[in-house]
C-alpha positions in Angstrom: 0.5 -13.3 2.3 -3.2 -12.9 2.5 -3.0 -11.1 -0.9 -0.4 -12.9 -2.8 -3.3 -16.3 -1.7 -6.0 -14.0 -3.2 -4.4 -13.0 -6.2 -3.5 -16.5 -6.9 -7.1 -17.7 -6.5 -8.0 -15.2 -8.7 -6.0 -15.9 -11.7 -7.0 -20.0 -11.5 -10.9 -18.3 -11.2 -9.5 -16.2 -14.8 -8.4 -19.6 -16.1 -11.3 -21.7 -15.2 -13.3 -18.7 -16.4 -11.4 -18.6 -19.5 -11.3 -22.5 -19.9 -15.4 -23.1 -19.4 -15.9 -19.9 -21.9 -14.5 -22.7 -24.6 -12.3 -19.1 -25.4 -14.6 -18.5 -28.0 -13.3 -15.3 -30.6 -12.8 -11.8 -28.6 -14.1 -13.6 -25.6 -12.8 -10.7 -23.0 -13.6 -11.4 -19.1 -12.7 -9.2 -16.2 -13.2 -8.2 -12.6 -12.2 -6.5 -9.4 -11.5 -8.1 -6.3 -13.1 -5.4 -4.4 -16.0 -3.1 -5.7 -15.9 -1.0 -2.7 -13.9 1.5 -0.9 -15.0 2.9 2.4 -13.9 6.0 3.1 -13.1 6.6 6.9 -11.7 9.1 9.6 -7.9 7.2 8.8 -8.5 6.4 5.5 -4.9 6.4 3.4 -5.8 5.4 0.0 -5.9 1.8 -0.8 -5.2 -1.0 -4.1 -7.6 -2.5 -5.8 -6.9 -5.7 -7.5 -8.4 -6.3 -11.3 -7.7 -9.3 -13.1 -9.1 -11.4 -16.2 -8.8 -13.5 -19.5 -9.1 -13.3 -23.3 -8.7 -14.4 -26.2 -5.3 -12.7 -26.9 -3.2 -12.9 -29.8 0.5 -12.0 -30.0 -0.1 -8.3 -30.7 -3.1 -7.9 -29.0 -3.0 -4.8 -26.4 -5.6 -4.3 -23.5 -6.1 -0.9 -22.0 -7.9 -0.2 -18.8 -9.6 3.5 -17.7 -11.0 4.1 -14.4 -13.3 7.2 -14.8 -14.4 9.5 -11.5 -17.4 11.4 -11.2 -17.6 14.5 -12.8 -17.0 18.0 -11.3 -15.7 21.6 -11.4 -12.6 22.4 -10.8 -10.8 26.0 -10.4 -7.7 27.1 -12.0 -6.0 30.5 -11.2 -3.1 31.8 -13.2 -0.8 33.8 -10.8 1.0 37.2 -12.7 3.7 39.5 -11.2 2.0 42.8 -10.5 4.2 45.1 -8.9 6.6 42.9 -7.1 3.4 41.2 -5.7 2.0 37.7 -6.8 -1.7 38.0 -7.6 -4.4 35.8 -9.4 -4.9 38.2 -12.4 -7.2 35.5 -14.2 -9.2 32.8 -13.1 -11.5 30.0 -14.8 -13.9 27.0 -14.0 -13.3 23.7 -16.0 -16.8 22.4 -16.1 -17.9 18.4 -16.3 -14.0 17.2 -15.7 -13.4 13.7 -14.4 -12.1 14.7 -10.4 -10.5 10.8 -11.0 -8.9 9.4 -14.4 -6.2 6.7 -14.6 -5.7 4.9 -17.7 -3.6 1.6 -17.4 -2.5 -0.2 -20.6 -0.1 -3.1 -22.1 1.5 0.0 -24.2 1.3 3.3 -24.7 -1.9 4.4 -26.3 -1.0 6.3 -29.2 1.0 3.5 -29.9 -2.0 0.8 -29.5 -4.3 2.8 -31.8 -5.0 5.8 -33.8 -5.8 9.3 -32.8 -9.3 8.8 -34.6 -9.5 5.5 -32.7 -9.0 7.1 -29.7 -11.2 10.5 -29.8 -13.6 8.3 -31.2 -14.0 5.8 -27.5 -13.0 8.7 -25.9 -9.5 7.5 -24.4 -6.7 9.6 -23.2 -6.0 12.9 -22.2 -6.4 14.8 -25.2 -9.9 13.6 -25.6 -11.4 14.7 -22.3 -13.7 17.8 -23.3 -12.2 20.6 -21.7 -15.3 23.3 -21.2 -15.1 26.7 -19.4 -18.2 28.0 -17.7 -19.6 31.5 -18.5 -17.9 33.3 -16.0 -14.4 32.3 -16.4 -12.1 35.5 -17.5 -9.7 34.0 -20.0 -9.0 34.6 -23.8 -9.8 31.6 -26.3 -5.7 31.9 -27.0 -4.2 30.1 -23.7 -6.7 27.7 -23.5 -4.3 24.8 -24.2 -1.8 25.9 -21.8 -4.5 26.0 -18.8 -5.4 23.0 -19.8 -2.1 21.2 -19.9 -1.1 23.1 -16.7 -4.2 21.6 -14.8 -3.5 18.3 -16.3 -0.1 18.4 -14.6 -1.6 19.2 -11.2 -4.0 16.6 -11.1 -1.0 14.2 -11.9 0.8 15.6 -8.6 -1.9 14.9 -6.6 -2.2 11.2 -8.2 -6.4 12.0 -9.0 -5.3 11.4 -12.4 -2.3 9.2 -13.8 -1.4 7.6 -17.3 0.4 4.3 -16.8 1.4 2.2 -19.7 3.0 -1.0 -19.4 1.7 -1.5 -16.1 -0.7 -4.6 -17.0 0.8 -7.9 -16.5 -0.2 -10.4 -19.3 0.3 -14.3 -18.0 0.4 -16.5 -21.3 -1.2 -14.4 -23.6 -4.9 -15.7 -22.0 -4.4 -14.0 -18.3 -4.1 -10.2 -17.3 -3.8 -8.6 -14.1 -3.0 -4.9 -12.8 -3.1 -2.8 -9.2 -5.4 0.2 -9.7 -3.8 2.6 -6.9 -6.8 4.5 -5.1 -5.3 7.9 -3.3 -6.7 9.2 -0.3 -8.1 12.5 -1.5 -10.6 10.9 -3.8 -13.9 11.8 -3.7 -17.2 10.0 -3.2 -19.4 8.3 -5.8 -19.3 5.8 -8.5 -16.3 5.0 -10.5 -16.8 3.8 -14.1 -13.9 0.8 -15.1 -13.7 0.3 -18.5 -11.8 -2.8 -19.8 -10.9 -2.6 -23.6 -9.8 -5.1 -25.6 -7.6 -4.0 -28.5 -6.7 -6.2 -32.0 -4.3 -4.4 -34.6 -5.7 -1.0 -33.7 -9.2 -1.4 -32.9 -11.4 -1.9 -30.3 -12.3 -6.0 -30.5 -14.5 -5.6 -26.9 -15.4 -3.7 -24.0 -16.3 -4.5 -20.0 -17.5 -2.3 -18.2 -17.8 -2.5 -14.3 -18.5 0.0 -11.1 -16.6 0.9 -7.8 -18.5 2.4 -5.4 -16.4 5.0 -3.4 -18.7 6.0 0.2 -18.1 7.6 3.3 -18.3 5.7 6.4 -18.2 6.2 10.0 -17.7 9.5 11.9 -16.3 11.2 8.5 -19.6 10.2 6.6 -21.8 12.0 9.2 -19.8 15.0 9.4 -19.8 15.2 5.6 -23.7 14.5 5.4 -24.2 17.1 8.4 -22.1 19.7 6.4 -24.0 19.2 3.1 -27.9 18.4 4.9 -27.6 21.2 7.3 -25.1 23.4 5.7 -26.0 26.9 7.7 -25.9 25.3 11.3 -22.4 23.1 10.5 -21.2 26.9 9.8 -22.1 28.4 12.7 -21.3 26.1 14.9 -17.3 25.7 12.5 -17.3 29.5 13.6 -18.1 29.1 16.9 -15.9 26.5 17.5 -13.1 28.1 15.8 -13.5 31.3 18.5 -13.6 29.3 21.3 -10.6 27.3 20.3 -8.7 30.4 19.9 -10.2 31.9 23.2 -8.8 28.7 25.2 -5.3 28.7 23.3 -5.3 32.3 24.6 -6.1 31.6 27.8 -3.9 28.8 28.5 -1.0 30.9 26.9 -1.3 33.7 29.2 -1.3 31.2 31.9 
């Protein structure tokens, strides 16, 4: 109830917004209702609400992409070697997003063209896929790692194409639920707001959620990064003497 009140404020906010703006041409306005996630010792994931208004003609399109911080991530490719599984090659994708969802009225190779789209950098295919110096692959396969990791991050909902999952109110309102999983990591997440008119970019927002560690989980994870040799020897002392204990009470 709480949210169905807040979302409903929100969208007479959009229109008064919209209404005071005099809706002057490509006039594109946008917010979320929260700008912050804590992260805690239960945290589950969570939605984040983010609504606004334009100036929106009949075939206008709107696309949304929420952009993570950047990181490197492993891939392994497992090979049969004598009836036994083994990772026979192995490779570090450099400066990947760890979080991108893109959220749009329509599909985006349907919204705009592919020169459109490599040029702002949306979708997919134009996320620079870079292997550091010490990965072990051949140039050939590079596609297939590349749609293969693509596919895990989708599992694990870090990253997530979702068309048709903006709702447009009128053509002058727009909401949509950005989903926020629990294995996200911190830092600051970029939320770009395009505004598209028969194939082009008309106008961008741009706007920031903050993703931070709070409580008992936040000092633990600033412990194990501040005082990184001490948090390991006390993780492997506190690994024997759990397993010393269990032992104990076992033979007992």
């Amino acid at each position: 109830m709480i949210r169905a009140l807040m979302t409903s404020l929100i969208t007479a906010l959009a229109l008064l917004i919209s209404v005071s703006a005099g809706f002057a041409q490509n006039r594109l306005v946008a917010d979320l209702d929260e700008k912050e996630v804590q992260i805690t010792t239960g945290f589950t994931g969570t939605e984040l609400l983010l609504f606004g208004a334009l100036d929106r003609a009949a075939v206008d399109d709107i696309a949304i992409i929420v952009t993570g911080p950047s990181k490197t991530i492993a891939v392994r490719r497992k090979s049969n070697v004598a009836g036994i599984w083994l990772n026979t090659e192995n490779a570090n994708v450099v400066g990947l997003p760890s979080f991108y969802h893109i959220l749009s009225t329509r599909p985006l190779d349907v919204i705009a063209s592919e020169n459109t789209l490599r040029i702002n950098k949306l979708g997919f295919d134009h996320i620079p896929f870079r292997l550091d110096a010490e990965s072990d692959i051949d140039e050939g396969p590079i596609e297939d790692w590349k749609a293969a990791l693509v596919r895990n991050l989708e599992k694990t909902g870090l990253w997530s194409n979702q068309p048709g999952k903006i709702k447009v109110i009128s053509n002058v309102l727009f909401r949509t639920d950005i989903t926020i999983p629990a294995n996200i990591i911190p830092g600051d997440y970029e939320v770009r707001t395009l505004h598209f008119r028969d194939g082009a970019v008309v106008e961008e927002n741009v706007s920031t959620i903050n993703v931070v560690k709070r409580g008992l989980s936040a000092e633990i994870y600033r412990i194990a990064h501040e005082y990184a040799p001490f948090y390991g020897i006390f993780a492997i002392i506190f690994a024997v003497t759990a397993g010393w204990l269990a032992a104990v009470a076992f033979r007992r």
